[in-house]
LODRENSE-482664 format. One line per 8 residues: their letters; for each residue x, y, z of C-alpha. Coordinates in Angstrom, 2 decimals. Layout:
! LODRENSE-482664
a = X,Y,Z | ...
! end
This chain:
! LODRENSE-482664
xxxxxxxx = 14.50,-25.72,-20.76 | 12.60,-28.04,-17.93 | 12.26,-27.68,-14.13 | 11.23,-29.80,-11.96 | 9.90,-28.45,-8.67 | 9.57,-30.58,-4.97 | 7.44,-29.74,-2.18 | 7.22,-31.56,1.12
xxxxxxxx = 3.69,-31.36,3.02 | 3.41,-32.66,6.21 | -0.27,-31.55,7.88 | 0.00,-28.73,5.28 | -4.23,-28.51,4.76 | -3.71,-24.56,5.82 | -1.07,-23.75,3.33 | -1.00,-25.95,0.26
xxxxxxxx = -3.33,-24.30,-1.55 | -1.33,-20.88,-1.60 | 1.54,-23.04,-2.49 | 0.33,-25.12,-5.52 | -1.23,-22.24,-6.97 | 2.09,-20.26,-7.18 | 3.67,-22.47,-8.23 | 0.84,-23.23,-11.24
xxxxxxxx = 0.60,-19.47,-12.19 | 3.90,-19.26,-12.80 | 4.87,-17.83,-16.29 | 7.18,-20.23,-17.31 | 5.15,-23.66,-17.29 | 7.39,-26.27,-18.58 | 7.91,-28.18,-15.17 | 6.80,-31.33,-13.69
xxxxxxxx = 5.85,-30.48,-10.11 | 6.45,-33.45,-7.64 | 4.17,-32.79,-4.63 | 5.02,-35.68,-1.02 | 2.50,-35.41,1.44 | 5.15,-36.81,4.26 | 2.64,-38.70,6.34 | -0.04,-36.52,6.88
xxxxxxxx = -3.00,-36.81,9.02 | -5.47,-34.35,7.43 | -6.73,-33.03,4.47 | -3.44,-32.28,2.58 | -3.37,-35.86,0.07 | -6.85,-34.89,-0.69 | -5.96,-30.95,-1.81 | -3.00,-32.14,-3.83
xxxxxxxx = -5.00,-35.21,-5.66 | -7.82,-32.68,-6.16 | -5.19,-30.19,-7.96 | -3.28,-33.56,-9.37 | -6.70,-34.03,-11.38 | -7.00,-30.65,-13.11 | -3.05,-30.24,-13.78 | -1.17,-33.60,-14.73
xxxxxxxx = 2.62,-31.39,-14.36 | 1.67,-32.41,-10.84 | 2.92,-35.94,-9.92 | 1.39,-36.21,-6.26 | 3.74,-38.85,-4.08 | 2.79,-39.54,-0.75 | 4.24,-42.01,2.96 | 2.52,-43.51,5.43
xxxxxxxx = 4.53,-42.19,8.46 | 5.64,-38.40,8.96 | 9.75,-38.59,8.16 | 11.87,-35.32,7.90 | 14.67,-37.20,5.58 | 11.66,-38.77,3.28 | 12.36,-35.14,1.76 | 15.95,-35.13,1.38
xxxxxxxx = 16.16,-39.12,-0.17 | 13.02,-38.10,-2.42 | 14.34,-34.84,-3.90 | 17.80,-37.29,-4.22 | 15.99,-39.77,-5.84 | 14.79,-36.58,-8.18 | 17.91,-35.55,-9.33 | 19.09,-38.37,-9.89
xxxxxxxx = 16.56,-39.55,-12.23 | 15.43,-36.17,-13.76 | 16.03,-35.59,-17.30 | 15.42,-31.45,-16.56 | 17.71,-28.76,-16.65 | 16.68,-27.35,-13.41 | 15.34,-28.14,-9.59 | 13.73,-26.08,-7.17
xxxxxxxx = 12.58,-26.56,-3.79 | 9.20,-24.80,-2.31 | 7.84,-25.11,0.93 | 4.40,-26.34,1.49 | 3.77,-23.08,3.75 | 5.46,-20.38,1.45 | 4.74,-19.07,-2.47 | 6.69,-17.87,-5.52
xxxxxxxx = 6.06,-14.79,-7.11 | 4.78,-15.86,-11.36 | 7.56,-14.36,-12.96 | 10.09,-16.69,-10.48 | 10.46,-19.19,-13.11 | 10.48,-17.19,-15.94 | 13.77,-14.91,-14.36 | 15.42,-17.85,-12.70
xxxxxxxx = 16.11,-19.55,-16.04 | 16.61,-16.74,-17.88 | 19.07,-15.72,-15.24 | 20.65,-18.90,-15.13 | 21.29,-19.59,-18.85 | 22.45,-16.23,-19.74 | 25.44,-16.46,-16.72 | 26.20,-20.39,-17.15
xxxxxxxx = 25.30,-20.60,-13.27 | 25.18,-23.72,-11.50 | 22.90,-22.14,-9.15 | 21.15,-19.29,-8.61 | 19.23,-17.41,-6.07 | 16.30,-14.85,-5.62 | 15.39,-12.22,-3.14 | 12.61,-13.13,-0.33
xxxxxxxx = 10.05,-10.91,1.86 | 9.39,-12.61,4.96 | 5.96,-11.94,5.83 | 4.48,-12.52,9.36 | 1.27,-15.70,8.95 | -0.51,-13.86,11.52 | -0.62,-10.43,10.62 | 0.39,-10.28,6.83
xxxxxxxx = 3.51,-7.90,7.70 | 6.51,-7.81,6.07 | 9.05,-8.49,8.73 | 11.96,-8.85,5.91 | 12.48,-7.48,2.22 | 15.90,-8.91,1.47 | 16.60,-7.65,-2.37 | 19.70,-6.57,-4.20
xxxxxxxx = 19.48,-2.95,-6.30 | 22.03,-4.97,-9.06 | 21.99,-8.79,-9.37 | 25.39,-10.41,-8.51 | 27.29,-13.21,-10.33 | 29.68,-14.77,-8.33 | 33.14,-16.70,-9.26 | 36.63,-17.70,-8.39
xxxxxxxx = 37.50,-14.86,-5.93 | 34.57,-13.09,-5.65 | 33.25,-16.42,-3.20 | 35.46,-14.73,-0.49 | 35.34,-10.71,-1.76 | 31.73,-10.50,-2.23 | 30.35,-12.74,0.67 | 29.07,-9.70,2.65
xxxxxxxx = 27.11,-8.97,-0.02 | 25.33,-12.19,-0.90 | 25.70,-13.97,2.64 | 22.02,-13.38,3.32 | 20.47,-14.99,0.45 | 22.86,-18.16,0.97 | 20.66,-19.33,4.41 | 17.63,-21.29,2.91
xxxxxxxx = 17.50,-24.50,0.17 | 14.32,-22.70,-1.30 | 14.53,-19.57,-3.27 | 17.19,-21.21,-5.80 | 17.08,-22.77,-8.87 | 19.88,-25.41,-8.76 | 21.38,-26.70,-12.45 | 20.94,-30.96,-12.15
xxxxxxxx = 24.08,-30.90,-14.12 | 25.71,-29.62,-11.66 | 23.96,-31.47,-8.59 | 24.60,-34.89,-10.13 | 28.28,-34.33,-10.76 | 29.39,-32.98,-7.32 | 29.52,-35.10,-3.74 | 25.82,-34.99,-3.00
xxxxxxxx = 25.85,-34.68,1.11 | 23.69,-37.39,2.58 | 19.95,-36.51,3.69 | 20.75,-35.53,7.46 | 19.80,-38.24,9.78 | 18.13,-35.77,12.58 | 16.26,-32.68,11.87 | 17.95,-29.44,13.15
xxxxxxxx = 17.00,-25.85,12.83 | 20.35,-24.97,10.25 | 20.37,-28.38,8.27 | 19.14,-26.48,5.29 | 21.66,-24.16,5.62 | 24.45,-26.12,5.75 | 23.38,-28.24,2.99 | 23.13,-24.76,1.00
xxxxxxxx = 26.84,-23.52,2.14 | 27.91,-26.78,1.35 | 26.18,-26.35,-2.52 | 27.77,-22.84,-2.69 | 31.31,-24.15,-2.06 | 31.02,-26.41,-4.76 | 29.63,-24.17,-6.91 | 31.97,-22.42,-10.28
xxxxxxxx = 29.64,-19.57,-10.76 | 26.17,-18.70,-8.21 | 23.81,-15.91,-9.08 | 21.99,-13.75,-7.11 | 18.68,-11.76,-8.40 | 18.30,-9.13,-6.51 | 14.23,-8.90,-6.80 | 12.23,-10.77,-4.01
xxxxxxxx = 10.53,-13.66,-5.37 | 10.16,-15.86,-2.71 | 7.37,-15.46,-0.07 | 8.23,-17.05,3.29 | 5.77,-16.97,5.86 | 6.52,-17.21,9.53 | 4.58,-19.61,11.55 | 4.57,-18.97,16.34
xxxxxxxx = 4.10,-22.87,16.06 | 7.04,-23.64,13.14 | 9.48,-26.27,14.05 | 12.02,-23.91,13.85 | 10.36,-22.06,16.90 | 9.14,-25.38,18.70 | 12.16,-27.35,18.24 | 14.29,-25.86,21.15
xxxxxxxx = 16.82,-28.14,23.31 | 20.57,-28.56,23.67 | 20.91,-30.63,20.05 | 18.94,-28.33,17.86 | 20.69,-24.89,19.53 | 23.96,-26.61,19.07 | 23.61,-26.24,14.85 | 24.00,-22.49,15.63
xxxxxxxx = 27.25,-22.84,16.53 | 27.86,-25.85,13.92 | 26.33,-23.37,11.23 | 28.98,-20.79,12.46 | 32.27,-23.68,12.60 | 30.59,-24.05,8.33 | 30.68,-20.61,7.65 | 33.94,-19.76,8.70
xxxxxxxx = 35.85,-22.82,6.77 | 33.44,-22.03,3.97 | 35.28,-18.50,3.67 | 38.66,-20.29,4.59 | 38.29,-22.96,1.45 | 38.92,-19.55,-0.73 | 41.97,-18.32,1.04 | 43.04,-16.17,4.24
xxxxxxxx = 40.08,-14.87,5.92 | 40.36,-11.06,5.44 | 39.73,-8.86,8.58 | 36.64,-7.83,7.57 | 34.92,-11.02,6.60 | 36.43,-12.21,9.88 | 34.65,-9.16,11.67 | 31.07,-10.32,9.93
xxxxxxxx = 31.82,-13.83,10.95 | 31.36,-12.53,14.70 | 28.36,-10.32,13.67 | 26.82,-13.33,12.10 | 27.56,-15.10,15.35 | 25.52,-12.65,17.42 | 22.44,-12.51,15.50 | 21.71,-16.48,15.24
xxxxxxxx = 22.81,-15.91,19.08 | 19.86,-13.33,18.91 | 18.01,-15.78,17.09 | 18.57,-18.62,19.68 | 17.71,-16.42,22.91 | 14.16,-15.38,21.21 | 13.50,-18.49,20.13 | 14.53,-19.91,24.69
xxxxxxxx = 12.27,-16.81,26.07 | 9.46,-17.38,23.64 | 9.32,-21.15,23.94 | 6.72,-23.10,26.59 | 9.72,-24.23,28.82 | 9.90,-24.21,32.48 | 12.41,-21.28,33.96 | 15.11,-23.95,34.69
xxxxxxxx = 15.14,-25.50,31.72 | 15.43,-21.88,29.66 | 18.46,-21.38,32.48 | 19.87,-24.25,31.59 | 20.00,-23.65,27.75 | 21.13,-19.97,28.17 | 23.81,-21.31,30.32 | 24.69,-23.51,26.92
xxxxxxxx = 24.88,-20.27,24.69 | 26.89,-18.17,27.15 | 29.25,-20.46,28.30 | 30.42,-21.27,24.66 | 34.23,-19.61,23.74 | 32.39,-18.00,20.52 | 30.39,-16.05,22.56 | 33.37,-14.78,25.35
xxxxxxxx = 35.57,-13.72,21.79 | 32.38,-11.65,20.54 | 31.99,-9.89,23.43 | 35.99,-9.17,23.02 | 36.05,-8.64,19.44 | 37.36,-4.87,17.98 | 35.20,-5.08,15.06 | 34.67,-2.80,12.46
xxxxxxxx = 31.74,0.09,13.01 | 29.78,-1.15,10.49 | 28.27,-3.90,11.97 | 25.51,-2.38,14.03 | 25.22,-5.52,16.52 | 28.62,-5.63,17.71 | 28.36,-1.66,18.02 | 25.54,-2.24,20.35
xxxxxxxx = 26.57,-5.09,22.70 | 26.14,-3.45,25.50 | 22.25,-2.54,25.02 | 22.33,-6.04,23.27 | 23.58,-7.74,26.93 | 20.83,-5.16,29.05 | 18.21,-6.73,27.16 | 19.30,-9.96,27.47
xxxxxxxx = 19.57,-9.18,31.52 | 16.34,-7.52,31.52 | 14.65,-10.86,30.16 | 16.66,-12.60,32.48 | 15.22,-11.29,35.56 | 11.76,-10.88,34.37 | 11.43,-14.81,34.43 | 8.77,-16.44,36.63
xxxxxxxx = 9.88,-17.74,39.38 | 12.71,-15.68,39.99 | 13.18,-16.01,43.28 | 13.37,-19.92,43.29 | 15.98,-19.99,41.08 | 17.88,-16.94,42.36 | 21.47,-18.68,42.88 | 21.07,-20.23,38.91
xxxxxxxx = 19.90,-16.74,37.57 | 23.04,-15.00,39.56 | 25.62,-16.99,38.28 | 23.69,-17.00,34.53 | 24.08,-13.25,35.00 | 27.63,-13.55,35.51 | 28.29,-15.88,32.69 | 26.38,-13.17,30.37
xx = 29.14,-10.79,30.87 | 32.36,-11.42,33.14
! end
């Protein structure tokens, strides 16, 4: 069995290193590892040409000007021309455990699976926390009905292209979606749903494997504005015909549906207080979230118990209120902040 393994650096002099060597440790070592500095303007070519010399699995690629869908066309271009069993993605911030590799393939041959995926901790840059140990006590192979059945259980390892070992067979012979011409904060994530659907049989091993690390300056926390908040609900529209392309939606997956909605709506409101906007511009996108009909239905929404965010609406809309009038310059934008409030919750 080969892999080959793509990583995408763009001013990545910080991170690289952690990243590289991961990947090098690894256990299993029969990979090429292509390496595309995206148009950097530090040190990062001269890191991955310095580990290019003592390692030729690397094959270091690099383009003069800093393109999102560089990424996309070059892991494309990849696939298409690989003669390896295997891909994987890695971000030029984040690390694999050594024994990813080694599992993965294992896991993957074993189960005939035309992808698989891993567990994750995500770990806070700053501090070194753990803000997230997603793992599963069994690992899960998933087919025919159990897409639909078994979604609550695997939904959360289905978010992010990295983490996953993805069969080539497989990603040549299906409709390969085009590289997405804008970047938003969920294109990975729809790409991955997308790979999912067309997937016969997906794996999930339940260890964490996959170290993602949190950045206060990410372009997933930077990147805030009508377009890029607007995948949220795009993801959402995905998810739902995702679970429709297997049949009737069953009341329950219909129920986590709307408790998925509410935590990327979660998501989206941390991301508008945190970010370096002016007060009427964070009005002005809250005003987007609120005045959405996915948000009026969740609010509505008899949903079953066990999904501890639509239990807790109510403290979930206080908070929300209590940000709300804690904005500077409240008094200047008194009328806008009234009628916000009144949006929130009618």
């Amino acid at each position: 069995m080969k892999v080959n393994i793509f990583t995408m650096a763009y001013n990545g002099q910080e991170t690289i290193s952690r990243t590289i060597e991961s990947i090098l440790n690894q256990t299993f070592d029969n990979f090429q590892y292509y390496i595309l500095d995206n148009g950097s303007h530090d040190h990062t070519w001269d890191i991955i040409q310095r580990y290019y010399r003592s390692d030729k699995r690397i094959i270091p690629l690099n383009v003069s000007k800093n393109d999102p869908t560089n990424g996309w066309a070059i892991f494309r271009t990849i696939i298409n021309a690989t003669d390896a069993d295997y891909i994987v993605w890695c971000d030029a911030d984040d690390a694999y455990t050594p024994d990813f590799l080694e599992n993965m393939v294992n896991f993957a041959v074993e189960n005939d699976l035309d992808l698989a995926a891993c567990g994750y901790d995500k770990i806070d840059s700053v501090t070194g926390e753990v803000l997230k140990h997603r793992v599963l006590d069994d690992n899960l192979i998933i087919h025919d009905q159990l897409f639909a059945d078994a979604f609550i259980q695997y939904r959360g390892f289905i978010s992010y292209l990295w983490g996953k070992l993805y069969s080539t067979t497989f990603l040549k012979k299906v409709d390969y979606p085009r590289p997405p011409g804008k970047a938003r904060i969920c294109n990975d994530t729809l790409w991955t749903l997308n790979m999912f659907q067309k997937a016969k049989r997906v794996g999930i091993y339940g260890k964490a494997m996959y170290q993602y690390y949190l950045y206060p300056r990410s372009f997933s926390n930077t990147n805030i504005n009508e377009e890029s908040l607007s995948s949220y609900h795009d993801l959402w529209v995905a998810t739902k015909e995702y679970i429709e392309h297997y049949g009737p939606i069953s009341r329950l997956n219909e129920d986590f549906l709307y408790a998925i909605y509410l935590s990327l709506v979660d998501e989206a409101i941390e991301k508008i207080f945190n970010a370096q906007l002016d007060t009427g511009k964070k009005i002005k996108l809250l005003n987007g979230i609120f005045s959405d009909s996915l948000w009026k239905d969740t609010m509505e929404r008899k949903a079953d118990s066990q999904f501890n965010n639509l239990a807790k609406r109510s403290d979930f809309i206080h908070e929300i209120k209590d940000k709300i009038y804690m904005l500077p310059e409240y008094e200047k934008y008194n009328i806008e902040i009234r009628n916000l409030l009144l949006t929130i919750h009618k």
